[in-house]
C-alpha positions as a Markdown table, in Angstrom:
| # | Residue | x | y | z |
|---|---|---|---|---|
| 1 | Unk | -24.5 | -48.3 | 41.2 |
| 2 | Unk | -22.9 | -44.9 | 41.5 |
| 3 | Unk | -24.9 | -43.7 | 44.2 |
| 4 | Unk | -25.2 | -46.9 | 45.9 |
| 5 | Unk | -21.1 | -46.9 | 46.5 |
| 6 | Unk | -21.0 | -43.7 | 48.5 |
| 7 | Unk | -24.3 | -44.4 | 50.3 |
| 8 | Unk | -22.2 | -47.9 | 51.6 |
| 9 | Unk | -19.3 | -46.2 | 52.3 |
| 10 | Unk | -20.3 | -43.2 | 53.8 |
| 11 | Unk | -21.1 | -45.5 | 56.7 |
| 12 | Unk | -18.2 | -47.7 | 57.2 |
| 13 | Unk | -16.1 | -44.8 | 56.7 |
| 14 | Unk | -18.0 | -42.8 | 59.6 |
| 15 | Unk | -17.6 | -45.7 | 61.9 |
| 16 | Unk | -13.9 | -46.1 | 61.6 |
| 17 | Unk | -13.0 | -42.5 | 61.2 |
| 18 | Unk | -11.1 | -41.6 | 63.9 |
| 19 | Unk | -8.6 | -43.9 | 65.9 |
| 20 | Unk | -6.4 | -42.4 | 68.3 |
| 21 | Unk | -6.9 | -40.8 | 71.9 |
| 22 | Unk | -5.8 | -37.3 | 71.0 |
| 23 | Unk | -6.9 | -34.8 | 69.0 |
| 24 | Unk | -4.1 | -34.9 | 66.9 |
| 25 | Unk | -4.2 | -38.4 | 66.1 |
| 26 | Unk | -7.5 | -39.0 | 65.7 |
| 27 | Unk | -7.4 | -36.0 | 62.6 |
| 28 | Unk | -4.2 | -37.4 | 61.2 |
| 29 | Unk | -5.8 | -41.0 | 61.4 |
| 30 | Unk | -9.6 | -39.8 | 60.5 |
| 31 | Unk | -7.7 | -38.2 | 57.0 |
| 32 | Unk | -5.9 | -41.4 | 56.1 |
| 33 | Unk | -9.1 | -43.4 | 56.2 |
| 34 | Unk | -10.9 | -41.1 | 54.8 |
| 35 | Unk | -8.4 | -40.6 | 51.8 |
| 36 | Unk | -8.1 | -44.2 | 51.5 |
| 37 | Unk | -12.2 | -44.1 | 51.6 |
| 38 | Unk | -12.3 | -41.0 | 49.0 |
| 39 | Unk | -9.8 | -43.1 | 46.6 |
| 40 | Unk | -11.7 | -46.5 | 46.8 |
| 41 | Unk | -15.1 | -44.2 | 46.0 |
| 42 | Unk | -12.9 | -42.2 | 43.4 |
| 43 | Unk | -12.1 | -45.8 | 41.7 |
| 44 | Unk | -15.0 | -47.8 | 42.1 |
| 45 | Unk | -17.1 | -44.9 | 40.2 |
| 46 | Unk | -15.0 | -44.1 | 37.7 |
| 47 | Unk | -14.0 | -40.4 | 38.7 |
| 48 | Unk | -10.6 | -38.5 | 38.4 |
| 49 | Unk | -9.0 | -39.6 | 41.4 |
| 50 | Unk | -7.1 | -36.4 | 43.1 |
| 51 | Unk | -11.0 | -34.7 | 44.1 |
| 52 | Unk | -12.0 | -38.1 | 46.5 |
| 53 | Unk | -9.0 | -38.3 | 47.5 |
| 54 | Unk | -9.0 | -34.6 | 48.8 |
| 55 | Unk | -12.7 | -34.8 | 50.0 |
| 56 | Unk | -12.0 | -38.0 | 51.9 |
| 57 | Unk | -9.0 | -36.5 | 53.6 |
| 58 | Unk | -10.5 | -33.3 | 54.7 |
| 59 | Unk | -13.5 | -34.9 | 55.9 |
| 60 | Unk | -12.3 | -37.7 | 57.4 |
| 61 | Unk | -9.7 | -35.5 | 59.4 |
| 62 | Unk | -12.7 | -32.9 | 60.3 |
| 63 | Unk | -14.5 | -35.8 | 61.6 |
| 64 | Unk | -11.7 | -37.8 | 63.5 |
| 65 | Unk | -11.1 | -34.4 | 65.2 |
| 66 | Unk | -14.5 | -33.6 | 66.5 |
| 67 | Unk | -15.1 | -36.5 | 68.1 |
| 68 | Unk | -11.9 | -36.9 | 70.1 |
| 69 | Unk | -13.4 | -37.7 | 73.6 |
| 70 | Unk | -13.3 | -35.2 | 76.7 |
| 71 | Unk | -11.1 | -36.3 | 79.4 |
């Protein structure tokens, strides 16, 4: 069960990542969804919840940002 919950996230967090047109929104919206990703992770496995939260945010920023479209 504790691997399974990151493996199921992982994807549904990847998919809704980044929404936004610029670069700046999509990071800003890629770290909210990907804290709110890293706490539900953090939770559902029983972890200390600040680490997720962090890893969730910086990722899900990183990825929002690098795949803002070219214009």
């Amino acid at each position: 069960m504790k691997i399974a919950v990151p493996l199921l996230a992982l994807p549904l967090a990847l998919s809704v990542a980044a929404c936004g047109d610029t670069w700046g929104e999509r990071a800003v919206t890629g770290g909210g969804i990907g804290a709110g990703t890293g706490l539900a992770v953090g939770a559902i496995a029983g972890w200390p919840l600040v680490a997720p939260v962090l890893v969730g945010t910086a990722v899900g920023a990183g990825i929002g940002a690098a795949t803002t479209p070219k214009k």
